[in-house]
Structures are given as C-alpha cells and as structure tokens.
N, C-alpha and C positions, 0 to 999 in steps of 0.2 A: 664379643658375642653378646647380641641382647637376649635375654633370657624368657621364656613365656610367660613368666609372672606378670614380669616385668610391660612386657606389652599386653597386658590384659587391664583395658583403659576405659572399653563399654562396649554397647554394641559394635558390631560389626559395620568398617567405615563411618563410627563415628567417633569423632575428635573429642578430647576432652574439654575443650572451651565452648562448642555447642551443647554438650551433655549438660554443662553448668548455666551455660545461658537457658536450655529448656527448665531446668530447674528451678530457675529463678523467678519463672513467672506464676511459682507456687510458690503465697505466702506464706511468712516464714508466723508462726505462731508467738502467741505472746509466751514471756518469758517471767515465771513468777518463782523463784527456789523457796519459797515459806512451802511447798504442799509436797507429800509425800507421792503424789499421784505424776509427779512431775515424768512424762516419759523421758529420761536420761537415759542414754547408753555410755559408758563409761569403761567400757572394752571391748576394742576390736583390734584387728592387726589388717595392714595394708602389705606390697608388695617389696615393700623396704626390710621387711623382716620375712614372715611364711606365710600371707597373705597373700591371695590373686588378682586382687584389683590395686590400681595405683590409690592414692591419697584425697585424688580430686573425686574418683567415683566413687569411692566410698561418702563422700560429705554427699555429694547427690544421694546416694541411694539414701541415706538416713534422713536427710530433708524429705524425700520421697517418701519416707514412714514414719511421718510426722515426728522424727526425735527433736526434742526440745532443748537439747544439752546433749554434747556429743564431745569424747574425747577416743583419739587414737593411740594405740597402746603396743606400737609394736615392740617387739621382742627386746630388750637389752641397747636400746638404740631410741636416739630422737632424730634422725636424719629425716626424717619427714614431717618432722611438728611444722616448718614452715610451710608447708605446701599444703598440709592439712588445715592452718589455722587461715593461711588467705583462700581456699575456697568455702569455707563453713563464711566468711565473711561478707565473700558476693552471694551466698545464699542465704544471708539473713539469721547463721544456727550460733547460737551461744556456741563456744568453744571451750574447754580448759585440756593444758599441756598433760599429754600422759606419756608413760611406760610402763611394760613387764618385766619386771627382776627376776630371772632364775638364781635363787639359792639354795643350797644344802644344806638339810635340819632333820636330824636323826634316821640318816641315813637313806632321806628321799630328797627327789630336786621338786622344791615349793615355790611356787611364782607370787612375787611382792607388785602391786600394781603402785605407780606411783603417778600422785594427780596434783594439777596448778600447782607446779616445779618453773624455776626459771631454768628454760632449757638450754641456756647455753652457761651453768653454771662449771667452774673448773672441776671441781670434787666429782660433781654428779660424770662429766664427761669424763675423765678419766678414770673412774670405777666400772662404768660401762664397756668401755675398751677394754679394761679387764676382762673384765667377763665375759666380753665375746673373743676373747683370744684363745681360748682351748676347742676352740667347737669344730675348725677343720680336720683337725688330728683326729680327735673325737669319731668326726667323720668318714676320717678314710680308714680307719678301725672296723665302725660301722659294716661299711662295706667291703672290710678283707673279711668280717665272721657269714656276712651273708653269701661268700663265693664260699663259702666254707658247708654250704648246704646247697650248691648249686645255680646262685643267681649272681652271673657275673656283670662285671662293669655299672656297678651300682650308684661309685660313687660321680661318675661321669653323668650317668644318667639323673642323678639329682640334682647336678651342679646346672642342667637343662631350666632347671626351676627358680634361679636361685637368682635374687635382683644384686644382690649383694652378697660376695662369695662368704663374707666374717661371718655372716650367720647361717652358715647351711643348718638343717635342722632335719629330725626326723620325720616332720612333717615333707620336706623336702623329696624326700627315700622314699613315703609313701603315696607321693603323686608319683613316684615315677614305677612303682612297682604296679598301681593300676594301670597306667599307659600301656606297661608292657604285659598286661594281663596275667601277673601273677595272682595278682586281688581282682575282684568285683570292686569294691569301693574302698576308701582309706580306712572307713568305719573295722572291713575285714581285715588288712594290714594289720590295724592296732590288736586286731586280738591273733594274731598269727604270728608276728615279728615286731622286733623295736622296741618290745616292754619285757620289763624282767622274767629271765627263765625263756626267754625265744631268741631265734637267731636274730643275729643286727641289733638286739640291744647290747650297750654300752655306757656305762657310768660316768658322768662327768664331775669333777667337782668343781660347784659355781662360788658365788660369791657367799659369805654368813649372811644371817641374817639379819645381827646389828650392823654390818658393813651396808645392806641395802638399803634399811632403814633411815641409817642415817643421810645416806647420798638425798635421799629423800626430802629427808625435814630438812636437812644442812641446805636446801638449793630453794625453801621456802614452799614445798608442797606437803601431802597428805598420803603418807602410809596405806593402802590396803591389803590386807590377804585375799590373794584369787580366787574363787572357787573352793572353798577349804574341803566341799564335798568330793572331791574327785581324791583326796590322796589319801593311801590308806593305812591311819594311824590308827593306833589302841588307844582305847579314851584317856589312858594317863599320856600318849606321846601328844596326843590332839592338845590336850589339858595344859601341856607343857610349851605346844607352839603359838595356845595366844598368850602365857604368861608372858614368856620370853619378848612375845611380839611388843607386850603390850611396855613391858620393863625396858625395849629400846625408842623406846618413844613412837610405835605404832598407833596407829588411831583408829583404824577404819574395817570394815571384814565387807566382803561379796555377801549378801543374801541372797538376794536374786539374780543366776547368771543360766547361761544357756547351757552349762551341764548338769543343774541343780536339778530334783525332783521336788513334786510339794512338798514330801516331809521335810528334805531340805531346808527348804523354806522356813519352816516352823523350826528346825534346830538350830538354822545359824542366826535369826531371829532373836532366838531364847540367849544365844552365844553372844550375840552381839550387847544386848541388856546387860548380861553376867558380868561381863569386860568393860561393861559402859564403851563400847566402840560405834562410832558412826555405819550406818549401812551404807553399803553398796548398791549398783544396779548395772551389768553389762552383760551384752550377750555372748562376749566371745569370739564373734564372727570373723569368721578368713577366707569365705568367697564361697559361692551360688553352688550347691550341692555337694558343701563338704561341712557345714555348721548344723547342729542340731537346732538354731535360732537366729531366725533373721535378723538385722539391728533394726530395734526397737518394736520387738515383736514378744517383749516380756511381759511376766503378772507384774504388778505394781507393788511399791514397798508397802508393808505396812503399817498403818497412822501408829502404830505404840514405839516405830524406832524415829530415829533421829538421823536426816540424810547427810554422807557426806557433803550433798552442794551444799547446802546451810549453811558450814564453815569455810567452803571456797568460795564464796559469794562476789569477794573482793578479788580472785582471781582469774573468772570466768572472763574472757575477751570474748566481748559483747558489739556485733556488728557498728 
C-alpha cells in the first residue's frame, strides 16, 4: 500500500521532475554564511518521517522562497538525505545533512536536531534504528486508549499516512482524526488528545541525551536543541537541559523556529550568549496548512549571535 503522504509530490498531475525542472529556471541566490541575515531553514521534515510532501518538493518549494541554505530534518531517520541532497543540487540550494533526535530528559521527550553529519555513519545509523524501534507499540497503545473513549480503528487509520511504518507518529493519529472529522484541524487534536492528561497520549522512552549528542559530533556534525520554547520546563529543569546539553558536547540551540514567539526570540538569544552556543534558524515545516511557518518565511537571527552555518561552512554541499 502506498501511503498519501507518501504520494503527496506537488500539484495535481504533476511529476516530481517537472516540479524541479520548473524550479530551476529560478535562480538560485548567492551564497555567503559570514551574515546573520542569511535565510537558512534548517528544519523541516518530509514524507519519510510526518511530513506531507516527498524530499524533491520540499527542495522546490524552499528554492521557491528564496531559502539560501536548506537542511531536511526528518524524524529519527536519514532515509531521505539522498534525495533531498540531489534535488537542492539541480536547484542550485546549498545543502547540509540533518535529523531530529527524539530524547528523554526530565521526564519530557526533547528533539536534538542534528546538522553536516556524515550520513551514512555506523554509530549515527544504528542509534537511529534504536530509536525508531519502540514507536509502533507506542502506536498501537495509542490507539487501544483512544477506542477507549470511542474512536475506533485508529491505528489503521494512521498507518493511511504513514511513508514508513517505523516511524508512525502522533502526528500520524492526528491527520487521520481530522480526515474522519473528529478535529477541525491537527492544531485542535493537539489540545484535545495526544498530549499529556488526554486520551491517545502515551509515553515513550527515546534515546538520552548524551546518546544523541554524541551520534551527532561522533558522525562529524553539529548538536542543536529544537525549539527549546515548546517544552515545558521550570527554569531550574530548562537551566539544567542546556547545562547537560552543553557538558555532552552540544553546540548549537533553535532561536528562531516556527513555534517560537518574539519574546522567544529574545530568550533563547540571551540563552544562546549565556552557553556561548551557536544559533539556529528553522521553521519546522511538515506540509501546506498544518505548519505555523512556511520554509523560510522566518524573522532573521540577530547580528549579536553567532550562526551555526559559520561552523559548517566546510560541510554545506554546495551545487
């Protein structure tokens, strides 16, 4: 069975090689990592993880808005770093290798973004495999507490979505509960089910946080924390995840992402200076009217941090 994710390639009858070719006959911008204004997106997920469009439409749509530096970041997984890296290259986009690391740290799951990794390193693959090995169970868990409040066949109806069964995800559950109109949007899912204290949430436990970190640096890339504004710690547990981050040899933190607010901005900013860690910039994005931010439709960093491309300079594959 192929899965709708999974065929969600671009417009309607058209092919992924046209999509790219129409792309291509918009130039690709100069590429300069010395400036903070650089538009980089530096997280997104495709259909290889819980993402709606495959690898190639994604590189179009970000060439499309003007991203200057583009890294995809699916879930626990690099099955599509090749596919991602040879269409950013007929479109002329800098490129560097990414993932999102789900781990466990004081008792919430924290995603480790990890950038310019050699992705076919043994350590890094084999940690990954881990960590996507509990998510079915996880899953069908999932969906035995939400028949448990009256919404049956859930986990069927997620697996609808799913490009690849090892990472079904809650994202997963909550495309398929709008489909069948239990939700208006996923936006409503997440505050009605799937998060702690509601039906269909369930706890996993992922990878530490030194275990990600290191898959990380060990395979020659660059640590970041995701969105650190989305999870919600007490300023001593916060205080404690970039210590920790930064004691396993983490480098890097999200400032600007697409579930951040301005003040955000200005705190993980100030965060980032306190830790001496490189800043981030991604939006997030997982497909056309389920992201709060389009790729590369963010505010810019600001000239007082220091980016992580600067330090991957020598890793970005460059058309």
């Amino acid at each position: 069975m192929v899965s709708r994710s999974a065929m969600a390639v671009g417009p309607r009858g058209t092919g992924v090689g046209a999509l790219l070719a129409r792309a291509a006959r918009k130039p690709a911008l100069p590429y300069n990592p010395r400036v903070n204004y650089l538009n980089a997106d530096l997280h997104c997920h495709s259909a290889v993880s819980d993402g709606t469009l495959a690898p190639e439409v994604l590189a179009a749509r970000a060439h499309a808005n003007a991203v200057e530096l583009w890294a995809l970041t699916d879930h626990d997984e690099v099955g599509g770093q090749q596919r991602a890296m040879d269409a950013a290259r007929a479109l002329g986009l800098p490129y560097l290798t990414g993932t999102e690391i789900s781990v466990s740290f004081a008792g919430t799951t924290v995603h480790i973004v990890g950038l310019g990794f050699d992705p076919a390193d043994a350590a890094l693959l084999a940690g990954l495999e881990a960590t996507r090995g509990g998510r079915r169970l996880r899953a069908q868990d999932m969906a035995d507490d939400l028949a448990r409040v009256g919404i049956k066949g859930a986990f069927e109806g997620a697996l609808q979505y799913v490009g690849n069964p090892e990472l079904i995800s809650r994202t997963h559950f909550a495309r398929h509960l709008v489909e069948t109109g239990v939700c208006h949007d996923t936006h409503e899912v997440f505050r009605k089910f799937l998060v702690e204290g509601k039906p269909g949430f369930v706890p996993h436990r992922w990878a530490s946080l030194g275990d990600a970190v290191r898959w990380i640096t060990g395979a020659g890339g660059i640590a970041v924390i995701a969105h650190p504004g989305r999870y919600k710690f007490t300023p001593t547990e916060e205080y404690a995840l970039f210590s920790e981050f930064k004691a396993h040899g983490g480098r890097g933190v999200e400032v600007v992402t697409g579930s951040h607010h301005a003040a955000d901005y200005v705190k993980y900013a100030d965060m980032a200076l306190e830790f001496e860690l490189l800043a981030s910039r991604g939006s997030d994005f997982h497909g056309p009217g389920e992201s709060y931010t389009d790729l590369g439709k963010l505010p810019m960093l600001s000239g007082r941090l220091s980016p992580v491309w600067e330090a991957l300079d020598d890793k970005i594959r460059r058309p």
